[in-house]
C-alpha positions, -999 to +999 in steps of 0.1 A: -407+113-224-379+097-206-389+082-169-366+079-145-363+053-115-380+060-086-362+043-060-334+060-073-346+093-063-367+090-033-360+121-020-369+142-047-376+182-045-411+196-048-413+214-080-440+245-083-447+259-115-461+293-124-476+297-157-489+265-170-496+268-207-483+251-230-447+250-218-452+254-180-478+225-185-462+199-200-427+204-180-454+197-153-469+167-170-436+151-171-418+156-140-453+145-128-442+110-144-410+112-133-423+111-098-415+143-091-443+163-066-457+193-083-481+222-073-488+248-098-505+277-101-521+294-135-547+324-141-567+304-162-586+280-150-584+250-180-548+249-173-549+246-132-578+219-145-550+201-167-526+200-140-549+182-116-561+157-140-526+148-149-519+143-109-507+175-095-519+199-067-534+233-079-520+263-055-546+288-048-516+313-054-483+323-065-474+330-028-488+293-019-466+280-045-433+296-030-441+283+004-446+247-005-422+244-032-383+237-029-378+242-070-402+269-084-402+274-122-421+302-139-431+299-177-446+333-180-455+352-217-453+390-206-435+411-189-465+423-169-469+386-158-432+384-150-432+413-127-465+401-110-455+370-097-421+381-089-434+411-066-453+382-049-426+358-045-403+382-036-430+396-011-438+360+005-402+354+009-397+385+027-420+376+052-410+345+054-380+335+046-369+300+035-347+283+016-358+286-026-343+275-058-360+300-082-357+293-121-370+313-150-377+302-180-394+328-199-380+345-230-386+381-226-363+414-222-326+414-200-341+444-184-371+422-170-347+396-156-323+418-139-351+435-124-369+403-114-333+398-102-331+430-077-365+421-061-355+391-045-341+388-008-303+377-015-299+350+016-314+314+011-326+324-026-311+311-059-319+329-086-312+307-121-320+321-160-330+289-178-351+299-215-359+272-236-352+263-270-381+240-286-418+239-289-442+214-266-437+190-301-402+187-299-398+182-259-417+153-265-387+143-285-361+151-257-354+177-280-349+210-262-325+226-253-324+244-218-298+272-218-290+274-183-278+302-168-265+313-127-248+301-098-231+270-107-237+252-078-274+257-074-274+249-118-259+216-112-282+210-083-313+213-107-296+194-134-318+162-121-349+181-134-337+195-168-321+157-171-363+145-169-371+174-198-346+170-223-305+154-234-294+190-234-294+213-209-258+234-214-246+253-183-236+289-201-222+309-174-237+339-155-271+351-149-287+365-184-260+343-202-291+318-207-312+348-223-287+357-243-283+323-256-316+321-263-321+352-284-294+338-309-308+307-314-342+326-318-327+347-340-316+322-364-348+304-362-366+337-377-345+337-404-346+299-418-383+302-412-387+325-437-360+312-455-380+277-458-412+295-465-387+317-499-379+282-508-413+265-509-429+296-529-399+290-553-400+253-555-438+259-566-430+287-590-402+269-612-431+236-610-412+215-587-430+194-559-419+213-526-431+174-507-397+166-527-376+194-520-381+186-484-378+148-486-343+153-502-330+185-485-347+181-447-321+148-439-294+172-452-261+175-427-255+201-449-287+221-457-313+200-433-323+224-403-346+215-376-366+245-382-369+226-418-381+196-410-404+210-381-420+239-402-419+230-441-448+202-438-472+233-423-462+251-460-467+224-480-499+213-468-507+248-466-525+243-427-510+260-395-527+248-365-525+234-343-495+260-341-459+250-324-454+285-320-479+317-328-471+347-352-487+371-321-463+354-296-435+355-321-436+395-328-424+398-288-394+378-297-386+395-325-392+429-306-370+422-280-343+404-301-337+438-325-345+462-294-313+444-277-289+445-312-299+483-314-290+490-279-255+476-286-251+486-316-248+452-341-269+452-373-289+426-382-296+432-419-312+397-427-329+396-397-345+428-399-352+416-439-379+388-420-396+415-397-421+427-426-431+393-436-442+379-401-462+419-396-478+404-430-492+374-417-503+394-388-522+415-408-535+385-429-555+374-399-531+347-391-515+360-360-527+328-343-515+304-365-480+288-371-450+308-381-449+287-408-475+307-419-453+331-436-453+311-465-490+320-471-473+359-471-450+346-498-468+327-522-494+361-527-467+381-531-458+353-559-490+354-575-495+316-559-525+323-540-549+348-550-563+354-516-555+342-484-571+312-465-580+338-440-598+360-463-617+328-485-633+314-450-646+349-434-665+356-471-677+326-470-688+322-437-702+356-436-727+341-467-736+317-449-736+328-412-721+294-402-681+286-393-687+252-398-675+258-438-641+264-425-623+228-434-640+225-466-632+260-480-597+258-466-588+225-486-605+242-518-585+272-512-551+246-514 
C-alpha cells in the first residue's frame, strides 16, 4: 500500500464508505493510512468493528454518513442494497442539501445505476460510476484498476483518492462508461478462468506437472494472464479459500454480463460455453469457494477426481459428527 505525504495534503476530504466488506473495507483501511478521515457505515457489525480498530469512525447510518462526508463511496453486492442506501442518501440530501461527491463502485446492472442516478437532487451532487477491477489480493499490489466514469471535473477532483488505491485509475467517459468497462474486463476474466482450469485438467491427463505448466507459461507476454498467475496455484494445490472472489458472488456477474449482450443483441458464444461449468461448482457445494474452483468441475468430468472435496468431507464428517476432519480428508482427497 502506497502512503502518501501528509503535509502535502493537509486539507484532505472526508471520505464515508457504505458497504465495508471486503472491498469497501480495505479501500477504508488504506485511505485510513493515507491520512485520509473516514466514517463508514456497514449492516454487519464485524465489519463497522474492523473499521474502528483500524482507526475510523463507525456512522450509526447511511444518512449520518452523507452529512459528514465530502467523498462518499458505496461498495454494495445487491441491487436491493443499492437502492437502499441510495433512497436514503438521496432522501437526506433532500432535506438538507449540501455539497456531495457521490461515487459508486459496485458492479451490478446499468438499469440500477441509472436509477440510482434519477434519485438524486441534481444541484451540489456529483454523481461518478467507478467499478473496480481486482480482488482485495491484488489491491494490495496497487494492482486495480478503477474504471472511472462521470463528470470530468468532479473525476479528476477524486483522482487524489483512487491515486492512494491503485497506478490505474482510467477516466472512460460518461456516466455507465465505467460499468461498461467493467463488464468486459469481467467478461474476459470468466473465460480464462475456465480456460486455466481446461488447461490444468489437461496438463494432468497427458501426465504433465500442471506446477510446471504454470512456472513456464504464467511469466508469458504472450500466453501469461493475470487471471493465470492469480488463479492456477488454487487448481494445482487443489484448495479454494480463502476465496479472492466467490462462485455465489460470481453467478450475479455473469447474470448481468449476458442479460446486457442479450438486450443488445451481441452473442457471446464462448462466454456463454463457461456459464454451465461455474452452475457446476455451485451445485458441487462450492459456491463459496474460489472461482478457481471450476477446475474441481473439470477434472470429474475427466475422470481425475472421483468425487469432489465437497462430497469426501460431508461423508466423512457425517461418520464422525465432527468438522474438525476437514483438513485432513481434504489433503487425502488431493
Amino acid at each position: 500500500m502506497k502512503k502518501i505525504d501528509a503535509a502535502a495534503n493537509a486539507q484532505l476530504p472526508v471520505v464515508g464508505i457504505v458497504g465495508l466488506g471486503i472491498m469497501g473495507g480495505i479501500m477504508a483501511e488504506t485511505l485510513l493510512l493515507n491520512n485520509y478521515q473516514i466514517v463508514g457505515f456497514d449492516i454487519e457489525k464485524s465489519a463497522c468493528a474492523r473499521l474502528k480498530k483500524a482507526g475510523g469512525k463507525v456512522a450509526k447510518s447511511v444518512a449520518e454518513v452523507t452529512l459528514q462526508a465530502d467523498v462518499l463511496i458505496t461498495s454494495l453486492a445487491t441491487s436491493n442494497a443499492l437502492r437502499l442506501v441510495y433512497q436514503e442518501i438521496a432522501s437526506t440530501l433532500k432535506a438538507q442539501p449540501k455539497k456531495i461527491t457521490l461515487v459508486e463502485t459496485s458492479t451490478l446492472a446499468m438499469t440500477d445505476k441509472d436509477w440510482i442516478a434519477a434519485q438524486l437532487p441534481k444541484k451540489q451532487v456529483a454523481l461518478l460510476d467507478c467499478p473496480i477491477s481486482g480482488t482485495a489480493a491484488r489491491m494490495k499490489d496497487r494492482a486495480w484498476t478503477i474504471f472511472v466514469s462521470g463528470k470530468k471535473t468532479s473525476c479528476n477532483e477524486v483522482q487524489p483518492i483512487f491515486k492512494c488505491l491503485s497506478d490505474n485509475s482510467p477516466y472512460v467517459g460518461e456516466y455507465g462508461n465505467g460499468l461498461k468497462m467493467k463488464f468486459i474486463a469481467n467478461h474476459l476474466v470468466a473465460i480464462y478462468n475456465v480456460a486455466c482450469a481446461e488447461s490444468v485438467t489437461f496438463a494432468r491427463k497427458i501426465g504433465l506437472d500442471p506446477q510446471e505448466v504454470l512456472d513456464i507459461f504464467g511469466p508469458s507476454p504472450v500466453i501469461g494472464t493475470g487471471v493465470m498467475r492469480l488463479r492456477t496455484p488454487f487448481m494445482i494445490k487443489r484448495e479454494y479459500s480463502p476465496p479472492t472472489m466467490k462462485v455465489e458472488v460470481w453467478q450475479k456477474d455473469m447474470q448481468v454480463i449476458g442479460d446486457l449482450a442479450k438486450s443488445v443483441g451481441c452473442p457471446l458464444p464462448i462466454f456463454n460455453a463457461t456459464a454451465p461449468i461455474y452452475t457446476a461448482a455451485m451445485a458441487q457445494g462450492l459456491a463459496l469457494q474460489d472461482t478457481a474452483s471450476t477446475a474441481e468441475v473439470l477434472g470429474q468430468m475427466a475422470g481425475l477426481f472421483p468425487e469432489s472435496k465437497t462430497s469426501v468431507v460431508k461423508k466423512v464428517a457425517a461418520k464422525t459428527g465432527s468438522t474438525t476432519v476437514r483438513k485432513s480428508v481434504v489433503k487425502k482427497a488431493s
